[in-house]
C-alpha positions as a Python dict, from the first residue, in 0.01 Angstrom:
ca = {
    (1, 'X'): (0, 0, 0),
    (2, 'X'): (-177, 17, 329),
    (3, 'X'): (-492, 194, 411),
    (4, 'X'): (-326, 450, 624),
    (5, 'X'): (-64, 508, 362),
    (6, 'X'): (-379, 587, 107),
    (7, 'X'): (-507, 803, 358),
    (8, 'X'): (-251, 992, 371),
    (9, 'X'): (-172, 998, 39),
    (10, 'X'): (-568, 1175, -14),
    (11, 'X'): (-489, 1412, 233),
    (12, 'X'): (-161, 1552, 81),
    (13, 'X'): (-327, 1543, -285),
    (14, 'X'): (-679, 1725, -138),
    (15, 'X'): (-435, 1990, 77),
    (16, 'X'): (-216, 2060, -243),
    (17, 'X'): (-565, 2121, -503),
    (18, 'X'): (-716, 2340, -224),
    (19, 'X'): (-425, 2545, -204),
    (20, 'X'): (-354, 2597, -563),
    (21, 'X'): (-670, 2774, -616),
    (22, 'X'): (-633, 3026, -386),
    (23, 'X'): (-627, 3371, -514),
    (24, 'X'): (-483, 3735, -370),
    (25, 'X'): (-694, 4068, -403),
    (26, 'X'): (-922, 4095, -698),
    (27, 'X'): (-736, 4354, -940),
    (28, 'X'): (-903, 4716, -945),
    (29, 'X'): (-1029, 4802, -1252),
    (30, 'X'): (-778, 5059, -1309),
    (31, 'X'): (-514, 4739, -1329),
    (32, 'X'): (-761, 4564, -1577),
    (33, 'X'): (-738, 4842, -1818),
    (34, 'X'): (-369, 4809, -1847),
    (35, 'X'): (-372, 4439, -1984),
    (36, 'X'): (-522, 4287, -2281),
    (37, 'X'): (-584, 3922, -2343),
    (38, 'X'): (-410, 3721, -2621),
    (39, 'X'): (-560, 3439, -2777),
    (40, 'X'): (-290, 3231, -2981),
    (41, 'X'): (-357, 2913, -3212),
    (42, 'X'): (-123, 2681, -3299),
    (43, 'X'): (-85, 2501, -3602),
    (44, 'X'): (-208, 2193, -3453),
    (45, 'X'): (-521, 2408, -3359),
    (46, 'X'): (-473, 2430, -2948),
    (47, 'X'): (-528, 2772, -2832),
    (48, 'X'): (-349, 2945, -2539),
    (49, 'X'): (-389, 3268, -2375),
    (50, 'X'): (-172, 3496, -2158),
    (51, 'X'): (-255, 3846, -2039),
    (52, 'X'): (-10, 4174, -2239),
    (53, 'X'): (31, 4522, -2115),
    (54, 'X'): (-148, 4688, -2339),
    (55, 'X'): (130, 4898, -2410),
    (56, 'X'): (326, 4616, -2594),
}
């Protein structure tokens, strides 16, 4: 690989990790108190979470 093709290669990785941590509006706290967080285990001990209505 060339150095311009590394270069470029950088770039697209660096503008594609910058981007994916971009975030909208910050929820109100009225929206908060609609959603609970779940914590799951699996049986080979990883845990996930996800965010519920809390209506479920």
């Amino acid at each position: 690989m060339t150095p311009a093709r590394h270069i470029v290669l950088f770039l697209c990785v660096l503008l594609v990790s910058c981007s994916a941590t971009r975030y909208g509006a910050a929820p109100t706290s009225e929206e908060l108190t609609r959603y609970v967080l779940v914590l799951e285990e699996s049986p080979g001990g990883q845990v996930t979470e996800h965010w519920r209505h809390a209506e479920e």
